[in-house]
C-alpha positions as CSV (number, residue, x, y, z in Angstrom):
1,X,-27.5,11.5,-6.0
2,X,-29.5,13.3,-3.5
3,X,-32.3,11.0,-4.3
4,X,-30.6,8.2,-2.4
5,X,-28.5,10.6,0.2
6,X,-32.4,12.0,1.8
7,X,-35.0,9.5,0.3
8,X,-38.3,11.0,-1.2
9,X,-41.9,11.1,-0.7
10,X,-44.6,9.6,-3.3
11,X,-48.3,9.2,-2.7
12,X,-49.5,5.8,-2.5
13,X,-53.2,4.8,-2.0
14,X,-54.2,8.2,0.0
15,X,-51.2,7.4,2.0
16,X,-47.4,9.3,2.5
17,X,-45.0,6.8,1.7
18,X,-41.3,7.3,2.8
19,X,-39.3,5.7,-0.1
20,X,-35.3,5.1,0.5
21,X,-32.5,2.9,-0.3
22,X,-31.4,0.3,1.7
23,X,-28.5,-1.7,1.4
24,X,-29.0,-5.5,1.9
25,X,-26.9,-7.2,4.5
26,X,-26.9,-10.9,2.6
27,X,-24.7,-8.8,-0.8
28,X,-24.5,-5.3,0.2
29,X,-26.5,-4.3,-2.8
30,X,-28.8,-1.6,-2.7
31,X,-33.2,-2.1,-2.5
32,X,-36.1,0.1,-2.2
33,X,-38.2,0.2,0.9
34,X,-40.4,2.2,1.9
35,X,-42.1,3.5,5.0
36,X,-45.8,4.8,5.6
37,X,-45.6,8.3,6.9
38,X,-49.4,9.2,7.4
39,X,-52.6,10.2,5.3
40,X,-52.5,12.6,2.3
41,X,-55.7,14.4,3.7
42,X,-54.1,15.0,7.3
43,X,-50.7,16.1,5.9
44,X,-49.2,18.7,3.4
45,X,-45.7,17.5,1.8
46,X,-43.4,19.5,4.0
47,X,-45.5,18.1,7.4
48,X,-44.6,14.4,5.9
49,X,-41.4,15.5,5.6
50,X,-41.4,16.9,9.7
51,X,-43.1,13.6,10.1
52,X,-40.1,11.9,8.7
53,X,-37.7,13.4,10.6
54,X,-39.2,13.3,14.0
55,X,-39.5,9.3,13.6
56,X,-35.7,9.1,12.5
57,X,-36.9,7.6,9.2
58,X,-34.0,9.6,7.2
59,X,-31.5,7.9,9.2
60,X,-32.7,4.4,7.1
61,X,-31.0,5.8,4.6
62,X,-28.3,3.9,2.7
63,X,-28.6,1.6,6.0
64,X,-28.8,-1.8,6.7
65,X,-32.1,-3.9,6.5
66,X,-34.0,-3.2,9.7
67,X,-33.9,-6.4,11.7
68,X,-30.9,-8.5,10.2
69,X,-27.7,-8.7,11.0
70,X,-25.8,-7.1,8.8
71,X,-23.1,-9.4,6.9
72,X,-19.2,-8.6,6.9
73,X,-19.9,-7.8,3.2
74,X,-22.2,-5.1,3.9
75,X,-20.0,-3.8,6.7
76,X,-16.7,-4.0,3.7
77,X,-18.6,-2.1,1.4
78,X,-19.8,0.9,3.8
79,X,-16.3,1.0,5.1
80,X,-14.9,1.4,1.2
81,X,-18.2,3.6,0.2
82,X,-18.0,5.9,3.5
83,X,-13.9,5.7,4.6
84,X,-12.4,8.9,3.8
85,X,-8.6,7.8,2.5
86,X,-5.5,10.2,2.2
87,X,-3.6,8.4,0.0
88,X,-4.5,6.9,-3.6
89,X,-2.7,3.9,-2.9
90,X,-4.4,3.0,0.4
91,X,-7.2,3.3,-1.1
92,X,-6.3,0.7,-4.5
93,X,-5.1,-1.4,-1.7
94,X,-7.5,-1.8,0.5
95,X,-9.9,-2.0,-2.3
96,X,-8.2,-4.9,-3.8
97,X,-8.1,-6.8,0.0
98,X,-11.4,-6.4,0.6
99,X,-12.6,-7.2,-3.0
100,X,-10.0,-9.8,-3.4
101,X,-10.0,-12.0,-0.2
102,X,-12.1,-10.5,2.3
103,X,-15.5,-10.8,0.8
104,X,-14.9,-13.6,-1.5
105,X,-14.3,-15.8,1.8
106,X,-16.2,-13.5,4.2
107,X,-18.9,-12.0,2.6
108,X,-21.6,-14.0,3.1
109,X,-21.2,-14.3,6.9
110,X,-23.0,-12.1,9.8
111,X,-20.0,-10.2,11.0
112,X,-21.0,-10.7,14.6
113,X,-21.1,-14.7,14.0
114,X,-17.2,-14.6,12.9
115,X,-14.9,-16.3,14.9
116,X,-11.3,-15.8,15.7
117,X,-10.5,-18.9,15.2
118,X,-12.2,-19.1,12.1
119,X,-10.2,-15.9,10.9
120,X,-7.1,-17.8,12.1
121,X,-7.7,-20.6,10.0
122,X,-8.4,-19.0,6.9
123,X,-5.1,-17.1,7.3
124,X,-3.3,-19.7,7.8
125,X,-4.6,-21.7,4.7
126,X,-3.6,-18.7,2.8
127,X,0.3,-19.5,3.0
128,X,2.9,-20.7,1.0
129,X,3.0,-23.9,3.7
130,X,-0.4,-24.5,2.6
131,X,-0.5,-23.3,-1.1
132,X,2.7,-23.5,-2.7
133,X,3.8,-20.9,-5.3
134,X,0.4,-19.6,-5.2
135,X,0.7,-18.8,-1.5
136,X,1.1,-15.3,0.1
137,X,3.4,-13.6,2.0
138,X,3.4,-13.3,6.1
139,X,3.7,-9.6,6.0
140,X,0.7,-9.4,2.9
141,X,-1.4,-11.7,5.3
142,X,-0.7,-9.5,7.9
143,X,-1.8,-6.7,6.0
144,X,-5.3,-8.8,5.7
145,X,-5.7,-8.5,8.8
146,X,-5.1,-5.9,9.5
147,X,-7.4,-4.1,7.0
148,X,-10.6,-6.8,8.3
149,X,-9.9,-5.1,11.8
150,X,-10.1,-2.0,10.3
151,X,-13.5,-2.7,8.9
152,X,-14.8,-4.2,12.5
153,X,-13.7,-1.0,14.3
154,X,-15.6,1.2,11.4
155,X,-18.6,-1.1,11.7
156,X,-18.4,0.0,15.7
157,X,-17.7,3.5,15.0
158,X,-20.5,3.2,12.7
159,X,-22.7,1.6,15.2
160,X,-23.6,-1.1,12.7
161,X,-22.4,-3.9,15.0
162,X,-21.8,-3.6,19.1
163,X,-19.3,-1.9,20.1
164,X,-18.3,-3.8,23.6
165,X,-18.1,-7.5,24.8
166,X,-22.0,-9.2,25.4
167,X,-23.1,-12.6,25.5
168,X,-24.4,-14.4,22.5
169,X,-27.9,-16.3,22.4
170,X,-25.8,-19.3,24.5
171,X,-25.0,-16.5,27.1
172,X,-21.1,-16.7,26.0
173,X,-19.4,-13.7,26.0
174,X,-18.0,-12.7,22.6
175,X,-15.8,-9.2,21.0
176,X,-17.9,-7.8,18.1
177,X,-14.3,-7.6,16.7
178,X,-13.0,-11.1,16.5
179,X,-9.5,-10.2,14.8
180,X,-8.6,-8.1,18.6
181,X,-7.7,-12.4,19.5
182,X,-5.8,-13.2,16.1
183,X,-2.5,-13.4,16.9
184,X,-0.2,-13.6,13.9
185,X,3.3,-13.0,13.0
186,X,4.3,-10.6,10.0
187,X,7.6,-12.0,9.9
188,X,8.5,-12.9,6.1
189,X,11.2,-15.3,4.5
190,X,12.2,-12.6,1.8
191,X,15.1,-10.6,1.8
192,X,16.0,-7.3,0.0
193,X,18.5,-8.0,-3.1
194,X,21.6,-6.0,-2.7
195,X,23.9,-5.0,-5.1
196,X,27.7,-3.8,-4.6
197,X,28.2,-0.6,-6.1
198,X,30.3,-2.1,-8.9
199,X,27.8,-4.2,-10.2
200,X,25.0,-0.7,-9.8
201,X,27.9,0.9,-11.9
202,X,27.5,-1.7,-14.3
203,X,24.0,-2.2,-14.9
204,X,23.8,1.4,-15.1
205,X,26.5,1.6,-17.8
206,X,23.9,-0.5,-20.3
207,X,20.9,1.9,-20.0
208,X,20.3,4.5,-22.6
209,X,18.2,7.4,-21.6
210,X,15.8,8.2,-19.4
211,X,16.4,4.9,-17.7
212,X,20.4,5.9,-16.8
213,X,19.2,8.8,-15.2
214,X,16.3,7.5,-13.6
215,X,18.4,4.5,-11.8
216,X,21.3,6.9,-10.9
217,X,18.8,9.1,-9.4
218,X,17.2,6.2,-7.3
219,X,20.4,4.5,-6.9
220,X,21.7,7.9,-5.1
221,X,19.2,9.3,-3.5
222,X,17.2,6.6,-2.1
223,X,13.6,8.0,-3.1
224,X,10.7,5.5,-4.0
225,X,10.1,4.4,-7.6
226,X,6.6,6.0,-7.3
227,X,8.0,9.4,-5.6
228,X,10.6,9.5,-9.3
229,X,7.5,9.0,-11.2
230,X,5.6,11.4,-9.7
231,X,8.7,14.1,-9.8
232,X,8.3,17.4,-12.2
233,X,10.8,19.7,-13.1
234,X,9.9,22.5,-10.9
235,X,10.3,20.7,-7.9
236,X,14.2,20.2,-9.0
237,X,15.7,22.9,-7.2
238,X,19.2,23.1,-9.0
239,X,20.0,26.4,-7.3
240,X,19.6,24.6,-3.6
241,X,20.8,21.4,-4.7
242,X,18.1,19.6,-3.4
243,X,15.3,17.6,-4.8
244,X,11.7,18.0,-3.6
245,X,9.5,15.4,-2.9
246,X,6.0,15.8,-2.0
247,X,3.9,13.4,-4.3
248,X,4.0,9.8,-5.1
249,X,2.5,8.1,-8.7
250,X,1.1,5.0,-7.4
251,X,-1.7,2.7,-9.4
252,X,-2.3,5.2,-12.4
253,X,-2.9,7.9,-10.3
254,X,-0.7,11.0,-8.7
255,X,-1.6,10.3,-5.0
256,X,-2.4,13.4,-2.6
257,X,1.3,13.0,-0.6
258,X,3.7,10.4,0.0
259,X,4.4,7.0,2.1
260,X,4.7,8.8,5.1
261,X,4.6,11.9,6.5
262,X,8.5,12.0,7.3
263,X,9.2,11.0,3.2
264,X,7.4,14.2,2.4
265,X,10.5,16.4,2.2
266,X,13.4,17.4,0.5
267,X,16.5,15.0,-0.6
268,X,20.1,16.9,-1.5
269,X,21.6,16.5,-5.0
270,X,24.8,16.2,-5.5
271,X,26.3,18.6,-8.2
272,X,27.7,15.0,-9.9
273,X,23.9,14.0,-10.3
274,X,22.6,17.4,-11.1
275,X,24.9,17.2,-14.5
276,X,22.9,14.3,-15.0
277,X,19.7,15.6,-14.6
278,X,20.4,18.9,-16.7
279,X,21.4,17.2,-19.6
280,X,18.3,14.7,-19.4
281,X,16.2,18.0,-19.2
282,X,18.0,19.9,-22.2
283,X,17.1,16.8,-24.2
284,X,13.2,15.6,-23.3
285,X,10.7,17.2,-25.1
286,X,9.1,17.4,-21.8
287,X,11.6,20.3,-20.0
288,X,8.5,22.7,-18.9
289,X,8.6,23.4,-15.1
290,X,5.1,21.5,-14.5
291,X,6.2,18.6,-17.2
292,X,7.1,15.0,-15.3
293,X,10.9,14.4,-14.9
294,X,10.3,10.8,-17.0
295,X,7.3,11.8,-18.7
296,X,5.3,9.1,-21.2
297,X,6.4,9.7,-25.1
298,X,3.5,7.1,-25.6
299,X,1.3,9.8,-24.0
300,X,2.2,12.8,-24.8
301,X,3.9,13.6,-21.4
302,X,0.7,13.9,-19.7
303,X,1.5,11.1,-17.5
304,X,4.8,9.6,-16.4
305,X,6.4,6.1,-17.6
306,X,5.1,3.1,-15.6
307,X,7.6,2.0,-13.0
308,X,6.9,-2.0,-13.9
309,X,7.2,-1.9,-17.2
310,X,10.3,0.1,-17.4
311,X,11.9,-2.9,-14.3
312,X,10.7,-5.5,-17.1
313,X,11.8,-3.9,-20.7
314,X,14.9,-2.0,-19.2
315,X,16.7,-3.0,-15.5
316,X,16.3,-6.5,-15.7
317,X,17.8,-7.0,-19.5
318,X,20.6,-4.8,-18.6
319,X,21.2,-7.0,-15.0
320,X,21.1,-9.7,-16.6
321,X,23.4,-8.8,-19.5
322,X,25.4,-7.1,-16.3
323,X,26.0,-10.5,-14.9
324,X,24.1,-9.0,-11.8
325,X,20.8,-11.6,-12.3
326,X,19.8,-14.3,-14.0
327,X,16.5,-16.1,-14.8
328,X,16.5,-19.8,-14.5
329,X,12.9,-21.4,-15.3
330,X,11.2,-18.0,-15.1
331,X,12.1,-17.5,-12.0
332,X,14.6,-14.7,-11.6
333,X,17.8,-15.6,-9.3
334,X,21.2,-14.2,-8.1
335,X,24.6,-15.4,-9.2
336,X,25.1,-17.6,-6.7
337,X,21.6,-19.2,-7.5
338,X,19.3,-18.2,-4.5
339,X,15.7,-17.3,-6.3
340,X,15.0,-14.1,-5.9
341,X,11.2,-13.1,-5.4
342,X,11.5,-9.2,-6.0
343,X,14.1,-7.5,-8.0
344,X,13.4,-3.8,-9.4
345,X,14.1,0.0,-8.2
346,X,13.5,-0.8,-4.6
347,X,16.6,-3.0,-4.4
348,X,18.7,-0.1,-5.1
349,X,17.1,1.4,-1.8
350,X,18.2,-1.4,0.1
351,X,21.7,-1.0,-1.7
352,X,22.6,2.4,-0.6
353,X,21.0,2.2,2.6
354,X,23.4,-0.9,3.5
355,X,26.0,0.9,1.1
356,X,26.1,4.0,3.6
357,X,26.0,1.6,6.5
358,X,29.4,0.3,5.3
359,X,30.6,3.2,5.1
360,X,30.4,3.8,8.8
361,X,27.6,6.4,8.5
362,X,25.6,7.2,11.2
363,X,22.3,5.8,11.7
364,X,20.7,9.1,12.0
365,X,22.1,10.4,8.8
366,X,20.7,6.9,7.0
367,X,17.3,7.7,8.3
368,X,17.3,11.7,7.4
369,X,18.3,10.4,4.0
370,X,16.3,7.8,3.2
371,X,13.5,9.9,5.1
372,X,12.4,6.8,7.2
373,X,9.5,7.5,10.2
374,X,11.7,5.5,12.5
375,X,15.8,4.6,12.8
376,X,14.2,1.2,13.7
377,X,13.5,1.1,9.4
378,X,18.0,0.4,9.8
379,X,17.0,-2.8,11.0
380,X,14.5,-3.8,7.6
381,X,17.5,-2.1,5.0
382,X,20.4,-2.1,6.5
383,X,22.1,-5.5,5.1
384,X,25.5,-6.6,5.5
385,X,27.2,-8.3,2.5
386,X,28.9,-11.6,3.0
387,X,32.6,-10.4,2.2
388,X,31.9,-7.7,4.7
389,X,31.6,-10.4,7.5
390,X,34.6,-12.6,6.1
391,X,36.4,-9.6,6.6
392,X,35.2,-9.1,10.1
393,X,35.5,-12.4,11.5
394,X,38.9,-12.4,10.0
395,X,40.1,-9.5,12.5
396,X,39.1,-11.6,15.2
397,X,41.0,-14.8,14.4
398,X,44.3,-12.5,13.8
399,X,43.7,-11.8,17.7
400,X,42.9,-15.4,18.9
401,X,45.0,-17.5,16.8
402,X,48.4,-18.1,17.1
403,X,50.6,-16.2,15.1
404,X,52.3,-19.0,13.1
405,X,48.7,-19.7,11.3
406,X,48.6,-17.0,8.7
407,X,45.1,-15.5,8.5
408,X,43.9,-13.8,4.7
């Protein structure tokens, strides 16, 4: 490895050559070059090595070719090789964008030659509008972006591309970071499933352990699939009735914290719910403090149970057999027969959030308990079920109508 990181010296014809790795701008891969340093009979090793350094030649290194433009695909790849992420699943993410869509479409081109317009374009051809089924999301597309401006503003930091407005050879002015002018709107069509606690209580009542325990867990506390997952015993604090939640199992892997900083805390248990979770632990195999909560029987407990798997094989044949859901073509909808594009654990966030809403809750409790960043997050999960505003609009006609119209 520290071949590449400092370059070495070989003799070459009675000559010092400087041989690194550069990375080529046209594909990111890496090449060989190499650099004359001086004469073998006017230089020791460590004086071509001061040589070296005094001309900058170490700073070639793992660099772009002298003399081109570097492509967005070079720029990606430093960015991924170079970007120092927090969290496991930022990092599988903005692997997968770049990987995915970015340098499939982008690759090729010299990131200072990219146009905004162009960016625009491409995002837009990525929609449902456009594509059908096989479209994506506003908000995912958003996300696109948002990650390719990343990449521009590393190539800046990085000083692989300008980092200010100049003109172009046509003596137009032009932003090294073309997505700063892409406007676009991460507005989405979808909308959180919600359940009514009777029809929870009822998919519920068809699982079997450690699903039951695992939904009623979710269900009441509002943490993330991925925070359950990554949960151990010895972070069940039975004596302060409180669950502690400082990891999150995302992609395979136990990730270094959680969403956000604010969903790094503790959530409190209610003694109802701590039953639940003491006999689950009195009958696992996997009871040891440092065991996971809903540790893998396939795998020896070493890792936990995969959160998709368990919404395909275990909720969704009990909500469906619940009268809950129903799939129709494939295609998984409510009773009432709207399609629904996501149903699994998170639902069940959405469902108590709006749940506690109901209940006239404060919003300030909601967000302490779902551990939101923002009470803004009320706006995304706080849902208000049809009956609910029957009900309401109902009060006001018994004040505006007259009183010989009977109102139900």
């Amino acid at each position: 490895m520290a071949r590449y990181q400092r370059g070495f010296l070989k003799k070459k014809k009675g000559k010092w050559v400087f041989c690194y790795t550069a990375i080529r701008s046209i594909d990111g891969t890496r090449t060989e070059r190499g650099r004359v340093v001086g004469l073998i009979a006017e230089l020791s090793k460590s004086g071509a090595w001061a040589e070296v350094e005094r001309r900058g030649l170490n700073m070639l290194v793992n660099g772009p070719d002298a003399g081109k433009q570097p492509t967005f695909g070079f720029i990606a790849s430093h960015y991924l090789e170079n970007h120092r992420f927090t969290n496991h699943g930022t990092e599988y993410l903005h692997n997968h964008i770049v990987k995915d869509y970015l340098v499939p479409r982008f690759g090729n081109d010299v990131a200072s030659e990219i146009k905004s317009k162009e960016i625009l374009g491409w995002l837009e051809s990525q929609t449902f509008a456009e594509c059908g089924d096989h479209g994506l999301e506003n908000s995912t597309l958003g996300k696109i972006k948002t990650v390719m401006g990343t990449i521009y503003r590393h190539g800046q930091f990085e000083e692989l591309i300008s980092q200010t407005v100049a003109p172009n050879t046509k003596g137009q002015l032009k932003a090294s970071n073309p997505v700063t002018f892409v406007r676009w709107s991460d507005k989405t069509a979808y909308e959180a499933f919600v359940l009514k606690p009777e029809q929870t209580m009822a998919v519920l009542d068809l699982l079997v352990q450690p699903e039951y325990t695992l939904l009623l867990m979710v269900a009441a506390t509002g943490v993330r699939i991925s925070e359950a997952l990554a949960l151990k015993w010895k972070s069940v604090l039975y004596d302060q009735n409180s669950i502690r939640i400082k990891n999150s199992w995302t992609y395979g892997q136990m990730g270094s914290g959680t969403k956000t900083q604010a969903s790094k805390s503790t959530v409190p248990m209610h003694p109802a719910l701590a039953e639940v979770l003491k006999a689950w632990q009195a009958e696992t195999p996997y009871n040891k403090p440092d065991d996971f909560v809903f540790a893998s029987v396939k795998l020896d407990g070493k890792k936990p149970r995969t959160g998709n798997m368990i919404v395909e094989d275990y909720l969704k044949p009990a909500a469906i057999k619940a009268g809950v859901i129903n799939i129709v073509n494939g295609k998984t909808h409510d009773m009432a027969g709207n399609v629904l594009k996501r149903f699994g654990f998170h639902c069940f966030r959405h469902t108590l959030a709006s749940f506690l809403l109901a209940q006239g809750n404060s919003p300030v409790l909601i967000k302490n308990l779902l551990r939101w960043s923002k009470i803004s997050m009320l706006d995304v999960y706080g849902h208000v079920m049809t009956d609910e505003k029957i009900a309401a609009q109902g009060s006001m006609l018994e004040r505006i109508m007259p009183k010989t119209v009977a109102v139900q």
